[in-house]
C-alpha positions as CSV (number, residue, x, y, z in Angstrom):
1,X,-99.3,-68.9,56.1
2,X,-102.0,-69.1,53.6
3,X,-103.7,-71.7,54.7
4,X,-106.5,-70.0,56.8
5,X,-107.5,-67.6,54.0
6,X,-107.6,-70.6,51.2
7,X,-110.0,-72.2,53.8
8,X,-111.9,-70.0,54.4
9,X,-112.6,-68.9,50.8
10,X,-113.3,-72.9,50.3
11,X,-115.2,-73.6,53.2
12,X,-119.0,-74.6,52.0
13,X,-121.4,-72.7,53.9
14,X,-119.9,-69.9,54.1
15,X,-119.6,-69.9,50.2
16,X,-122.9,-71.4,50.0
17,X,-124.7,-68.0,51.4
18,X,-122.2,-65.9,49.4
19,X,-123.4,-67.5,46.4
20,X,-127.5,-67.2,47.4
21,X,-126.5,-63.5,48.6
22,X,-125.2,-62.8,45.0
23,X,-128.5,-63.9,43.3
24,X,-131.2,-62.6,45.8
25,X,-129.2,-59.3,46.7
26,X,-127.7,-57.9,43.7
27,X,-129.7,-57.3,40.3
28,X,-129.6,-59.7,37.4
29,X,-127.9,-56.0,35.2
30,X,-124.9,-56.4,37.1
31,X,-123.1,-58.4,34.6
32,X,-120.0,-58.8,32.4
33,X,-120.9,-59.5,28.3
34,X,-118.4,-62.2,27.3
35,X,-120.0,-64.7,24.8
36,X,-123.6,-64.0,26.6
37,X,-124.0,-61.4,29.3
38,X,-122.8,-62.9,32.5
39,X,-124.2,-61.7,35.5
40,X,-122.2,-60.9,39.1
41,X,-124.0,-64.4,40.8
42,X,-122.6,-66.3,38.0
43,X,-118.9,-64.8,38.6
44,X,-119.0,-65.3,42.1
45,X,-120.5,-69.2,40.9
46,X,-117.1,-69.6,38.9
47,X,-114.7,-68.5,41.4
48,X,-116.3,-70.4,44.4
49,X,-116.6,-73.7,42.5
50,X,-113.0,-72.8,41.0
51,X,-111.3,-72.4,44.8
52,X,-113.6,-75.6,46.1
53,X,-112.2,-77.8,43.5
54,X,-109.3,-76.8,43.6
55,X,-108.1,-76.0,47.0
56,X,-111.0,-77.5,49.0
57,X,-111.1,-81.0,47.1
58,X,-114.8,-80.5,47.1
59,X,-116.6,-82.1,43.7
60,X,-119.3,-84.2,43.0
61,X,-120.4,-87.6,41.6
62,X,-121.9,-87.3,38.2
63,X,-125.4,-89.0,37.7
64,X,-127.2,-89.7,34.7
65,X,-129.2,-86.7,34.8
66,X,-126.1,-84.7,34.8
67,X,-125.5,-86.5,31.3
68,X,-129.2,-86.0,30.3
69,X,-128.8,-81.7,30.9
70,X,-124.9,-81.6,28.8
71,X,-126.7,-83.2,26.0
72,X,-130.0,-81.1,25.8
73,X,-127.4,-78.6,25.2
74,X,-125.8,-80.6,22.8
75,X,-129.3,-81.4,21.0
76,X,-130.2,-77.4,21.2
77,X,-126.6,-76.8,20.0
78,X,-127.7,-78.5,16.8
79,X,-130.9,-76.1,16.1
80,X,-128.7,-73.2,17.0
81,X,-128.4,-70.0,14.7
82,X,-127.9,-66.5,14.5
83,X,-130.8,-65.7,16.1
84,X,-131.0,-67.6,19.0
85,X,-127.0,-68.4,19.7
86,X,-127.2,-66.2,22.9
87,X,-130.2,-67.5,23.8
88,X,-127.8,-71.0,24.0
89,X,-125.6,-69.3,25.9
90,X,-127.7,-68.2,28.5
91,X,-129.3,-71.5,29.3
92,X,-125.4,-72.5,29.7
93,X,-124.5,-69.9,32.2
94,X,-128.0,-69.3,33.8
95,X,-129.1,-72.9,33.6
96,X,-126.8,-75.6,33.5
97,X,-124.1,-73.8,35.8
98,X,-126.2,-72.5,39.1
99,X,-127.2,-76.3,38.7
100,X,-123.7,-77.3,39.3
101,X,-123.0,-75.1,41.6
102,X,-125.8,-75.9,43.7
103,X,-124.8,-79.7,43.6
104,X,-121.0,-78.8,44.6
105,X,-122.0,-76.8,47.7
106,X,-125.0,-78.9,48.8
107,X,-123.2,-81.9,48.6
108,X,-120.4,-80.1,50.6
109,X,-122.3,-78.3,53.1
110,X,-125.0,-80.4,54.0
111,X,-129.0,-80.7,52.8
112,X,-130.0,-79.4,56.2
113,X,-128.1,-76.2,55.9
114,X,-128.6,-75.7,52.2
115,X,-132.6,-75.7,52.8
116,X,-131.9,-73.6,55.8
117,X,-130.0,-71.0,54.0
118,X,-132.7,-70.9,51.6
119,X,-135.1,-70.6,53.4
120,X,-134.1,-67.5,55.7
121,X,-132.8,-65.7,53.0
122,X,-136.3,-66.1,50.9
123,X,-137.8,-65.4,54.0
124,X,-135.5,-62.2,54.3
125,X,-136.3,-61.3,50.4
126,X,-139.9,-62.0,51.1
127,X,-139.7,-59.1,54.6
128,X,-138.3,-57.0,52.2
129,X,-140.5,-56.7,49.9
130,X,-143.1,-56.0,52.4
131,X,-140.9,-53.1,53.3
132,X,-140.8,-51.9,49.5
133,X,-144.4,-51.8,48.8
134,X,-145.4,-50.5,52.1
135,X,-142.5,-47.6,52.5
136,X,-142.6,-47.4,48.2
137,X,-138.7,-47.7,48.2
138,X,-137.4,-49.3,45.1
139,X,-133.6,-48.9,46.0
140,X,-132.3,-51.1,42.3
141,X,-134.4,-49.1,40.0
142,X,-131.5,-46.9,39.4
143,X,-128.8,-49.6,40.8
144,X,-125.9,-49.3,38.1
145,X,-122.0,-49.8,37.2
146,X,-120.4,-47.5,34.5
147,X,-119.5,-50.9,31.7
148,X,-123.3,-51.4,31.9
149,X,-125.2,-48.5,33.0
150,X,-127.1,-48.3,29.7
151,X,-127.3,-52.3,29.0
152,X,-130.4,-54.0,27.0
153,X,-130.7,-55.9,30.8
154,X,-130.7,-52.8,33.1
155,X,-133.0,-51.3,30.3
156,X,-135.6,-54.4,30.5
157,X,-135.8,-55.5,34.0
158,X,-134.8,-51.9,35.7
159,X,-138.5,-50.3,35.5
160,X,-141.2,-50.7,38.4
161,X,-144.4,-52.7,36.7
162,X,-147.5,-51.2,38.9
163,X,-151.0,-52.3,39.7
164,X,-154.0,-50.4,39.9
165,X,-152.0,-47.5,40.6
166,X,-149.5,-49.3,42.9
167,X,-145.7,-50.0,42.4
168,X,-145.4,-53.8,43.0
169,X,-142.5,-54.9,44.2
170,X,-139.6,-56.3,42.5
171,X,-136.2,-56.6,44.8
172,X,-133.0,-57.6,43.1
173,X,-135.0,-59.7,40.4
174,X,-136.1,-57.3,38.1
175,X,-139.7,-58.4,37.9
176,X,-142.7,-59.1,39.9
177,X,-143.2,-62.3,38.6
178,X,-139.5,-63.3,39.2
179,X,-139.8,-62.4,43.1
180,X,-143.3,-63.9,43.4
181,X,-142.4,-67.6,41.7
182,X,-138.9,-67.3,44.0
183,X,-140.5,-66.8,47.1
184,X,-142.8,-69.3,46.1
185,X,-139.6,-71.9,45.6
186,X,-138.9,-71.3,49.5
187,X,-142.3,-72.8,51.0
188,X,-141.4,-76.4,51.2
189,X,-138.5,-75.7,52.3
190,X,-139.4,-73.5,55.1
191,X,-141.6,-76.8,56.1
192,X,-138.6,-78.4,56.4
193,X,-136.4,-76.2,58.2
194,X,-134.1,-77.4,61.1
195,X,-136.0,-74.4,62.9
196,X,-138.5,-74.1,65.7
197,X,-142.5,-73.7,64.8
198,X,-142.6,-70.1,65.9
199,X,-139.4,-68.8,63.6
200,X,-141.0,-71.3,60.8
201,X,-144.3,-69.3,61.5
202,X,-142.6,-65.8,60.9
203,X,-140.8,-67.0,57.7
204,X,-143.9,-68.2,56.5
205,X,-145.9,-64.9,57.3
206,X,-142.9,-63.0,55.6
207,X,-142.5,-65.0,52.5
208,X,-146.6,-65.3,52.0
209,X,-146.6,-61.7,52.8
210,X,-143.6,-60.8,50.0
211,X,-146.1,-63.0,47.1
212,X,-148.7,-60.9,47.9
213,X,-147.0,-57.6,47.5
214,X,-145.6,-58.6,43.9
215,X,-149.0,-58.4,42.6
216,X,-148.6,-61.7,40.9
217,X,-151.6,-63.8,40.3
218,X,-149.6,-66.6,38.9
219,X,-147.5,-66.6,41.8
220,X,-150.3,-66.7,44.0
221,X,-152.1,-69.8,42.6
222,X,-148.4,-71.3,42.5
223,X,-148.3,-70.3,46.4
224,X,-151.4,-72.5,46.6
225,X,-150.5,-75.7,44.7
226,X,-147.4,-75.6,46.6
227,X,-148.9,-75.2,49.6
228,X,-150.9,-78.2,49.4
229,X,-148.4,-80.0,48.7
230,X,-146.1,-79.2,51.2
231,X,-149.3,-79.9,53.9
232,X,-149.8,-83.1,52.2
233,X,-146.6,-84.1,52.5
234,X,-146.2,-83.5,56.2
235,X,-148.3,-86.6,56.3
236,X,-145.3,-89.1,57.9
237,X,-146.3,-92.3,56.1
238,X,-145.6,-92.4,52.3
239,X,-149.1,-94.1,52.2
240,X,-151.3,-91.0,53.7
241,X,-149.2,-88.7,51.5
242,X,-150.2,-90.3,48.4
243,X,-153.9,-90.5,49.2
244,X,-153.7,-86.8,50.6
245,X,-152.3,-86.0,47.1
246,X,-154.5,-88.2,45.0
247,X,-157.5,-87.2,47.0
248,X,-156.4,-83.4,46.2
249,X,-156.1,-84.5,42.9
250,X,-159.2,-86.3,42.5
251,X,-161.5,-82.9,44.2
252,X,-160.0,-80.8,41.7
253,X,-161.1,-83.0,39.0
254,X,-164.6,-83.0,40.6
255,X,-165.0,-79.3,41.4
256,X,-162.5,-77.6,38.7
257,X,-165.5,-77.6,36.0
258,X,-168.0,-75.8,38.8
259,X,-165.1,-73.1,40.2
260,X,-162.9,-73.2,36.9
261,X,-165.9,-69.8,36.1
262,X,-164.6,-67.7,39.5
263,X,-160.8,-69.0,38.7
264,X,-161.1,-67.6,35.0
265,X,-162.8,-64.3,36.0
266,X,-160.0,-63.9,38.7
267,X,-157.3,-64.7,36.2
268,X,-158.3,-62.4,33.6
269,X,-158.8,-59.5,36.5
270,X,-160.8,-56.4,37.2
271,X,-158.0,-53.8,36.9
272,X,-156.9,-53.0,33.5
273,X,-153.7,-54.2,33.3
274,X,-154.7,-57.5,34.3
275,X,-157.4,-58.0,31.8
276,X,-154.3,-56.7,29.4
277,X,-152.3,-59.3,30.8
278,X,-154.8,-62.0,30.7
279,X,-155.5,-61.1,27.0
280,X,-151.8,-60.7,25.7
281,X,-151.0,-64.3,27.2
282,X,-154.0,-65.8,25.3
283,X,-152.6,-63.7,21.9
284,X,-149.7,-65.6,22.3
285,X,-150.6,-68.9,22.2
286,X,-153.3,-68.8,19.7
287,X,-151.0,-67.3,17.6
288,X,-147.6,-68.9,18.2
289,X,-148.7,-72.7,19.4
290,X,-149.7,-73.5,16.1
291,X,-146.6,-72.6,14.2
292,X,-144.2,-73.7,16.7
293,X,-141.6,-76.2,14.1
294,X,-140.6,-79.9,15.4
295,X,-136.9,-78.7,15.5
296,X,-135.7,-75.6,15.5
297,X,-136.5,-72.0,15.9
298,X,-140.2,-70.9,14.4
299,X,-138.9,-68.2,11.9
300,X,-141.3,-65.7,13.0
301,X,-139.4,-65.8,15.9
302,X,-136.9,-63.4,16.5
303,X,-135.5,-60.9,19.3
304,X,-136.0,-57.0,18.1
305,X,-140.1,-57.7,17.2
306,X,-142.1,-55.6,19.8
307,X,-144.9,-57.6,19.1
308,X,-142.9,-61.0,20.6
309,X,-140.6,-58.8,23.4
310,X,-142.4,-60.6,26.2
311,X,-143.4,-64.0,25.7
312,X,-145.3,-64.6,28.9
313,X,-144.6,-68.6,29.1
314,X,-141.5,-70.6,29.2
315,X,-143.3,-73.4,27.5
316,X,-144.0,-71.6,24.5
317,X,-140.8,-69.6,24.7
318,X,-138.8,-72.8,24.2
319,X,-141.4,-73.9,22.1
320,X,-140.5,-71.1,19.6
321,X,-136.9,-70.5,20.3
322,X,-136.0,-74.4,20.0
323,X,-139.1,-76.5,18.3
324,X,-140.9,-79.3,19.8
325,X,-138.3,-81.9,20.2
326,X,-136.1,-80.1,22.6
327,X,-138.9,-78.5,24.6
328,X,-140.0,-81.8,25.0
329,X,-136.7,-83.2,26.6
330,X,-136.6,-80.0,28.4
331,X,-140.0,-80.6,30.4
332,X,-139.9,-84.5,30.2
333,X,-138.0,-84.4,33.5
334,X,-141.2,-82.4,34.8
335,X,-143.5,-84.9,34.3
336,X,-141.2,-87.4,36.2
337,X,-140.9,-84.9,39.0
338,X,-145.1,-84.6,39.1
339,X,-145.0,-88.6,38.8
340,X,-142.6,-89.2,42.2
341,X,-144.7,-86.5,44.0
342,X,-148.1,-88.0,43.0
343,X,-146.5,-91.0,44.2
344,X,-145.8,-89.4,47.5
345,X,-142.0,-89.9,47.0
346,X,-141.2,-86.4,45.9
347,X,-138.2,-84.6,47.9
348,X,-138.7,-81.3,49.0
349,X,-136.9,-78.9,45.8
350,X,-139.6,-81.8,43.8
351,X,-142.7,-80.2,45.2
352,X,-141.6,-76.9,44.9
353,X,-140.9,-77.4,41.1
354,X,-144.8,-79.3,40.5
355,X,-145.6,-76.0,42.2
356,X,-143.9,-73.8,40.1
357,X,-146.1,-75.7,36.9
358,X,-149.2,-72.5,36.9
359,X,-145.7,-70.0,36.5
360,X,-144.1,-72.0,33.9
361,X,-147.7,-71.3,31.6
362,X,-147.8,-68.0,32.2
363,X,-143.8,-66.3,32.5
364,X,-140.4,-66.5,31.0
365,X,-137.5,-68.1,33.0
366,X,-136.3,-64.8,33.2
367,X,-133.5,-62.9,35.5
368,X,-132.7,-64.5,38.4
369,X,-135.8,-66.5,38.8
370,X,-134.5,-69.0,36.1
371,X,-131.4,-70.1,38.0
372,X,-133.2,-70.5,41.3
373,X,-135.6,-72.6,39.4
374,X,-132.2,-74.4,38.1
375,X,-130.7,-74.2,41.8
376,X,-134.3,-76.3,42.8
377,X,-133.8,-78.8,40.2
378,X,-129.7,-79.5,41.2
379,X,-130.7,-80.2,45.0
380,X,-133.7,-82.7,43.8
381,X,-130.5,-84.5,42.2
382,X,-129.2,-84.4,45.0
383,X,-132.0,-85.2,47.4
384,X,-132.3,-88.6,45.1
385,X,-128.9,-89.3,45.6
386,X,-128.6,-88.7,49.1
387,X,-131.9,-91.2,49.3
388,X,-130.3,-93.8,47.5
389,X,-127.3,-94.1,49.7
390,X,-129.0,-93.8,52.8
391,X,-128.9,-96.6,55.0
392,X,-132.2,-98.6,55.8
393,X,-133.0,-97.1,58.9
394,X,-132.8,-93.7,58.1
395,X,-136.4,-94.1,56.5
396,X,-138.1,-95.1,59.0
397,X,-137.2,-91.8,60.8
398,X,-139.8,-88.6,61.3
399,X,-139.5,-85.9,59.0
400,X,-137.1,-83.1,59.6
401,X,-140.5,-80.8,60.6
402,X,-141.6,-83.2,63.0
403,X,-137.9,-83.2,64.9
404,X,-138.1,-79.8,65.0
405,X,-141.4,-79.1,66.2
406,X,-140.0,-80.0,69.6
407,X,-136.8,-78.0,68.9
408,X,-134.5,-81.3,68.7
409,X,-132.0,-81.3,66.0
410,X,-131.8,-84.7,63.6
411,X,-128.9,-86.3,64.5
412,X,-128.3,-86.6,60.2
413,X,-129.3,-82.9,59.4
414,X,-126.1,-82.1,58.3
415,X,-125.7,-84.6,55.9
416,X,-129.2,-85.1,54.1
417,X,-132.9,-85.4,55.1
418,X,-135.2,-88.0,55.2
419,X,-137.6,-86.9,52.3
420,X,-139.9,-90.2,52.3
């Protein structure tokens, strides 16, 4: 008799876009406080992977990078104090679980339709914030619940940030910079979309359309590295990819020192709150870099200092919060990532992460922006897992955008993709 519901609650897809509607629909404020504050997309993270486990027999195969995340928490756990303790707790429920989660559900409903469901809901979040630039309608700004009306979070990440005189737009996430480096995530993955060209197109127009409107120049030259990538990577032979990335490489070497001028001017801005912005990010690290400790939190450091409320890069944020040793085992899997895609081996979540690089210099992993960045970095796991049990001939076969430039499904796009 209660069969049908239990399978529907534990059916995949269907609990995949619950789960993606939770963090791109609803603000980061709606939360529960419990040991850190806990918000609604993390809930609804706990009771899907409780019911797929549980009464859907869903789980996943631990890898060695699952090990390698537990124990940077572990390492951090150790360099914890009353300070930063929620700090701790947020990478653990912001962090480590979407990254679970992700790998449950992927692995459950399929690669194809995980990058599908991302990709039309960015695209959705990205035609939305069209509207709310264009139409000036902010409909979070005053999006509440009673237990947390007049939270620290709804206090922080409720506000409009505006430039030159306009609103920019925010959505569910808070911030600007947030939306811009989320929509950012979903370029790749639009490339490789189980879609036809012309719907690609749109989605494309709407999610380059929703950077532009968050007024976010970070997000912007992040929309460009990832861009390249993503054409370089089109290439079908892992051959031409790596020369189309090494010769990319190789002219930006050659003509950064005659444009890196125009690029500085741009990023420090005309308006005045760029040229605030601009400044306030070098502040920080002239001032903060030098002091960071080798393990630990720098004891200038702390939560409550006005002067340190914002710290505009989640290098340096870490940096500060944790010391040098586990920042570096925090971005050492980076550097692996840039090293595969460079290689022209690089899945898609990999090259939208060595897109994300210009963001991680200049913003926080903040609201919901650092679990989608998390949700990115649990389907690389799994792309590289699905690739290693492949079978031989699925390699030789054309990338999922060349199948569906002539509309025909891959006969494997439910399982995984072929990302070489």
């Amino acid at each position: 008799m209660h069969t049908l519901p239990l399978r529907r609650l534990t059916a995949p897809r269907p609990a995949l876009i619950i789960w993606l509607l939770s963090i791109t629909m609803v603000p980061v404020w709606i939360s529960v406080h419990f040991l850190a504050t806990v918000p609604i997309y993390c809930m609804v993270a706990v009771i899907i992977v409780v019911f797929a486990v549980t009464f859907g027999s869903h789980h996943i195969e631990f890898t060695a990078f699952d090990a390698y995340l537990i124990a940077i928490l572990g390492v951090a756990s150790l360099a914890m104090d009353d300070v930063n303790r929620g700090v701790l707790a947020e990478m653990a429920v912001r962090w480590v679980l979407p990254y679970f989660v992700i790998r449950i559900l992927a692995a459950a409903a399929g690669l194809q339709f995980t990058v599908d469901a991302l990709s039309v809901l960015l695209a959705v979040v990205g035609g939305l914030a069209v509207i709310e630039l264009f139409f000036a309608w902010h409909p979070f700004v005053n999006w509440s619940v009673d237990w947390n009306a007049k939270s620290p979070e709804f206090e922080t990440w409720h506000l409009i940030q505006s430039r030159g005189g306009t609103d920019r737009s925010t959505w569910a996430f808070g911030h600007s910079i947030a939306l811009g480096g989320s929509l950012v995530l979903a370029i790749p993955f639009i490339a490789h979309a189980s879609f036809r060209i012309p719907w690609k197109a749109l989605m494309f127009v709407a999610v380059g359309c929703g950077i532009i409107t968050t007024g976010s120049r970070g997000a912007m030259l992040a929309a460009a590295l990832t861009g390249c990538l993503t054409m370089a990577y089109l290439a079908r032979e892992q051959a031409s990819r790596t020369v189309a990335v090494l010769v990319a490489a190789a002219t930006t070497f050659l003509v950064g020192p005659h444009v890196m001028p125009i690029i500085e001017e741009w990023a420090a801005g005309s308006s005045t709150e760029e040229q605030v912005s601009a400044t306030y990010r070098s502040y920080l690290y002239e001032t903060y870099l030098p002091i960071i400790k080798w393990f630990g939190r720098c004891p200038d450091f702390f939560p409550g200092n006005t002067s340190l409320d914002s710290v505009d890069s989640a290098v340096l944020y870490l940096g500060v919060t944790w010391g040098w040793i586990i920042t570096a085992m925090i971005v050492l899997p980076l550097f692996v990532v840039v090293a595969r895609v460079v290689a022209g081996r690089g899945s898609v979540p990999e090259i939208a992460l060595v897109g994300q690089i210009p963001l991680f210099l200049t913003v926080g992993l903040i609201t919901q922006y650092q679990s989608m960045i998390f949700i990115a970095v649990g389907l690389a796991v799994q792309f590289i897992k699905a690739e290693k049990t492949q079978s031989p001939d699925l390699h030789d076969r054309p990338d999922v955008g060349e199948d569906v430039g002539s509309g025909r499904r891959p006969a494997n796009a439910d399982d995984t993709i072929s990302v070489r």
